[in-house]
C-alpha positions as CSV (number, residue, x, y, z in Angstrom):
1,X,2.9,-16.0,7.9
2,X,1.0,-13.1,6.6
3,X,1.6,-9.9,6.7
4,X,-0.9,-7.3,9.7
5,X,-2.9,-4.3,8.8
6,X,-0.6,-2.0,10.7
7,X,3.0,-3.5,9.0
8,X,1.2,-2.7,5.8
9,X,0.6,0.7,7.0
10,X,4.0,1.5,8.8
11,X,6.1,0.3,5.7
12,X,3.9,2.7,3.1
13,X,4.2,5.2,5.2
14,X,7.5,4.3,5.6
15,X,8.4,4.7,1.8
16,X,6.0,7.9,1.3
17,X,6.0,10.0,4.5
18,X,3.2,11.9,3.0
19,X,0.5,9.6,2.6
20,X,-2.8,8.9,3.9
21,X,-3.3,5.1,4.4
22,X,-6.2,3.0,4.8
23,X,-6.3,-0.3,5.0
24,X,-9.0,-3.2,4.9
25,X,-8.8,-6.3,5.7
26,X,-10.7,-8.1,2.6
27,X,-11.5,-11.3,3.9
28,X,-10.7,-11.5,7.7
29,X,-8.2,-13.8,6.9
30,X,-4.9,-11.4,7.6
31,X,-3.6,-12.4,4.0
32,X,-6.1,-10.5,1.6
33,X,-5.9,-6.3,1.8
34,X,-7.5,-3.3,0.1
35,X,-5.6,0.0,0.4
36,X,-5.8,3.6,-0.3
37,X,-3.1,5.5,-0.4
38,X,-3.6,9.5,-0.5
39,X,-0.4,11.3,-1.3
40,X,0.7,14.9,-2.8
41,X,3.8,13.2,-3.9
42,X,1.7,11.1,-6.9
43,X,0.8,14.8,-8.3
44,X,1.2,14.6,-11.8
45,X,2.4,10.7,-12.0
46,X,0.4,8.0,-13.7
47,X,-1.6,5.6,-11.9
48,X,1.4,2.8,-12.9
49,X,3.8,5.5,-11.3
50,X,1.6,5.6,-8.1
51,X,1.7,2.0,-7.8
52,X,4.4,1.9,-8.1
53,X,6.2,3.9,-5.3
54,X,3.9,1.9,-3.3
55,X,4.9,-1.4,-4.0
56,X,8.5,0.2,-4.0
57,X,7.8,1.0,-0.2
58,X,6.3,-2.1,0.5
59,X,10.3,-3.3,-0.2
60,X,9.4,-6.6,-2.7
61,X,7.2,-8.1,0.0
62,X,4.0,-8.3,-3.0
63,X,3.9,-12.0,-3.5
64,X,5.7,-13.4,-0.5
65,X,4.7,-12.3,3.3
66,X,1.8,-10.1,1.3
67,X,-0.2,-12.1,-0.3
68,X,-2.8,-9.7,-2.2
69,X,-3.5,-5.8,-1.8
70,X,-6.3,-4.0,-3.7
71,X,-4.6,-0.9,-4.3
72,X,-6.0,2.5,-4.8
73,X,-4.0,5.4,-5.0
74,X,-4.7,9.2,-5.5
75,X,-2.8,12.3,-5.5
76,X,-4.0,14.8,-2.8
């Protein structure tokens, strides 16, 4: 069963209290996702590091219950 919009949401923001989360539903299907994630905790971290903490919030769901997510990410 995939994963909705607003689980997606909660769990990142979840993880990093901070951020600014958008989220876009790619192909209407409820399985495919694009997100920004806006953050002044990924000040002065890579773009891997940034990522990172994301998928580290999203608690190993990538590749199960979350099939794909488009990820941007930017320090605020």
């Amino acid at each position: 069963m995939p994963m909705a919009a607003d689980d997606i949401q909660a769990l990142i923001v979840a993880g990093i209290p901070d951020a600014r989360v958008e989220i876009t539903d790619l192909a209407g299907d409820g399985d495919h996702y694009s997100a920004r994630v806006v953050s002044k905790s990924f000040s002065g971290l890579s773009r891997v590091k940034q990522h990172q903490a994301v998928y580290a919030a999203l608690g190993g769901r990538m590749g199960g219950v979350l099939h794909a997510l488009q990820l941007t990410t930017a320090a605020e």
